[in-house]
N, C-alpha and C positions, 0 to 999 in steps of 0.2 A: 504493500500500500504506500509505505515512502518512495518509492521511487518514481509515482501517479503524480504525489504533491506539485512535482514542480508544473509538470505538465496543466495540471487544472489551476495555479494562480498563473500561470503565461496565457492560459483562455480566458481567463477572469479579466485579467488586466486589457487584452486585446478587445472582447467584452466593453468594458467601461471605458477606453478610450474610444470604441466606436460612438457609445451615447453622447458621451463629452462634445466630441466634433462635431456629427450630425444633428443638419435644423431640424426640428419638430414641424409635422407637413401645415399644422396649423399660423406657425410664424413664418413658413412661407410663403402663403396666400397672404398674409399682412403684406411680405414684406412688397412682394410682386402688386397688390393695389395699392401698397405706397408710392410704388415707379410709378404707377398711370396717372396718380395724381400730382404728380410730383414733373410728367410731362404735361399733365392737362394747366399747370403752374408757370410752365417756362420753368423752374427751378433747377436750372441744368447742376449747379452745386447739391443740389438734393440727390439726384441722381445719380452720380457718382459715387454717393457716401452709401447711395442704396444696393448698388452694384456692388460695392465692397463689402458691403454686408450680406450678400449671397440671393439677392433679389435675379428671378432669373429674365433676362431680356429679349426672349423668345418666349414669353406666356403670353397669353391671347386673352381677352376677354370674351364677352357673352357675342359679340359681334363680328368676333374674329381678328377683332382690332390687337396689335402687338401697341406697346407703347410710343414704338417709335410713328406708328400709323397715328396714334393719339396727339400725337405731335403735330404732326402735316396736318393733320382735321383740320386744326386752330393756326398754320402759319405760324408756328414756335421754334424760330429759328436756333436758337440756343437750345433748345430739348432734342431736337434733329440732330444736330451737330455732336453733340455728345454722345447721345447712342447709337448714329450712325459710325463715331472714332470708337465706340466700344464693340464693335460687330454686329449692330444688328443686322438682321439681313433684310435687304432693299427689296428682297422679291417674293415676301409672304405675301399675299392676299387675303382679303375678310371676306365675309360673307356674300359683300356686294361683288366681289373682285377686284376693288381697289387695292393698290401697291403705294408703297410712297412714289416711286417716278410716277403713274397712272394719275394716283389725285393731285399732286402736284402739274402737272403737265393740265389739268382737265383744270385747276381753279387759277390757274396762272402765279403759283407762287414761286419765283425767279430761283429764289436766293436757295431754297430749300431743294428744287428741281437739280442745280448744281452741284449738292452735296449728296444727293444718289446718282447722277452722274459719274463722281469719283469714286462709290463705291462699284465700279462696271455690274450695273442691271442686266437683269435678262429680257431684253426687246423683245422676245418672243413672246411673254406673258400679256393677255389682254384683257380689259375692260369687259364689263358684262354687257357690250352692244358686241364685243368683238375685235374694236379695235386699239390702237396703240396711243402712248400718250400724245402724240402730235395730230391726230383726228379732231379732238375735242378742244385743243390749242388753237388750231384752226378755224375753226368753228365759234370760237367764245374770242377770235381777235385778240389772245395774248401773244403780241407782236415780237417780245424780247426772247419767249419763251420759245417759241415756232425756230425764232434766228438758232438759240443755242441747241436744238432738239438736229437742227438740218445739219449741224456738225458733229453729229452721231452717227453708230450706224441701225437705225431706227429707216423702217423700211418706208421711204417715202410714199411709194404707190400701195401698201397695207390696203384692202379692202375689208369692212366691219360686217356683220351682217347683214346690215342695210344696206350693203350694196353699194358705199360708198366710200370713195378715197378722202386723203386730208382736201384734197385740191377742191373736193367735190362738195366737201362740206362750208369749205371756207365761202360757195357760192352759193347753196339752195339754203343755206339756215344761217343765211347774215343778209345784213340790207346794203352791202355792195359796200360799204363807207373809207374811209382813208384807209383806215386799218387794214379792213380785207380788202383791199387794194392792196398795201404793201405785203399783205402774207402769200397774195396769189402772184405777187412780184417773186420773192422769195422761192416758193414751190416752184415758178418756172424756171429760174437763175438755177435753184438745184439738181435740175432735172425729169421734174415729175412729169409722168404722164397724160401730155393737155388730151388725147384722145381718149383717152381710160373713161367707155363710159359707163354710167350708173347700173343697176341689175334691169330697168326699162330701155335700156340702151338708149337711153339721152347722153348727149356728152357735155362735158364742162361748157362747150361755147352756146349749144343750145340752151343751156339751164342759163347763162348769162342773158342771153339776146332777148330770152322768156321774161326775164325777170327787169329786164331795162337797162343792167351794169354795163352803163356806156366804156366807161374806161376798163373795164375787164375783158368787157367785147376785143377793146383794141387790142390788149397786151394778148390776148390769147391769139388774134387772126396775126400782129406783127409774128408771135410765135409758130406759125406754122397749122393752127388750132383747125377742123374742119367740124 
């Protein structure tokens, strides 16, 4: 029997430094909705002190929302930024399908868009119409956003569900204005597909000519557009 002893206080002990170490699953749901609120705060110094204390940065909530997605909601550029330098990953998705690049790209928030950029996203992942963040960029006239999306490699001619490219949107669901002027400027400089037409097979110039976008008319027929 003495020669057991040692053997069962080296379990004993192995034993009690596992409890010592290990969080209790209840102080880690604290600690994980302390991160979300703590992005939902902006309190990027919160968050770090959360992380250190073994808050995990990949827990979702009821929505599918990660923290760092809680972040982009609100345009929290400092809550971004830190747990995007902490690893979040840029290419989880909620419920809706939204990604940080996706709803960032879709509410035009610049500064945040830039900082999943530098995490290299996966382009491939889509929005729940379908398509990519420069569709809805398009579309919603975030002019800055559209420029830094075109010097990716985010598929400019992407067709969504709907049947419709960035080019396509930035003319049937805007009212032609400077803006979508300069983005359908843009989309053509890039290369985008002025013939690519809709799933009715209208094409960009007809849905222009349709709708009166005199100066759109132009830049697509100067371009080659039929």
């Amino acid at each position: 029997m003495k020669s057991l002893v040692p053997f069962v206080m080296i379990a004993l002990l192995t034993f009690c430094s596992g409890l010592a170490f290990a969080i209790p699953e209840d102080s880690s749901r604290e600690l994980d909705a302390a991160l979300f609120e703590a992005a939902e705060r902006n309190d990027a110094a919160r968050i770090r002190q959360l992380l250190k204390q073994g808050a995990s940065i990949h827990a979702q909530d009821g929505k599918g929302q990660t923290a760092l997605l809680a972040a982009v909601d609100r345009n929290h550029i400092a809550s971004a930024r830190r747990l995007i330098e902490a690893g979040s990953d840029v290419n989880v998705q909620d419920r809706q399908l939204d990604s940080p690049l996706l709803l960032a790209g879709a509410r035009g928030y610049l500064e945040i868009l830039k900082l999943t950029l530098q995490a290299n996203p996966d382009f491939t992942i889509y929005n729940r119409f379908g398509g990519t963040a420069l569709i809805p960029a398009c579309e919603r006239g975030h002019v800055e956003v559209v420029r830094e999306l075109l010097q990716t490699d985010v598929d400019i001619n992407h067709v969504n569900r709907l049947g419709w490219t960035a080019l396509l949107e930035a003319i049937i669901l805007s009212e032609g204005g400077p803006r979508h002027q300069e983005i359908v400027r843009m989309l053509l400089d890039a290369g985008a597909d002025i013939n690519l037409p809709d799933g009715d097979g209208i094409s960009p110039l007809q849905h222009a000519r349709h709708k009166g976008f005199t100066p759109i008319v132009h830049m697509l027929e100067s371009a080659g557009a039929r």
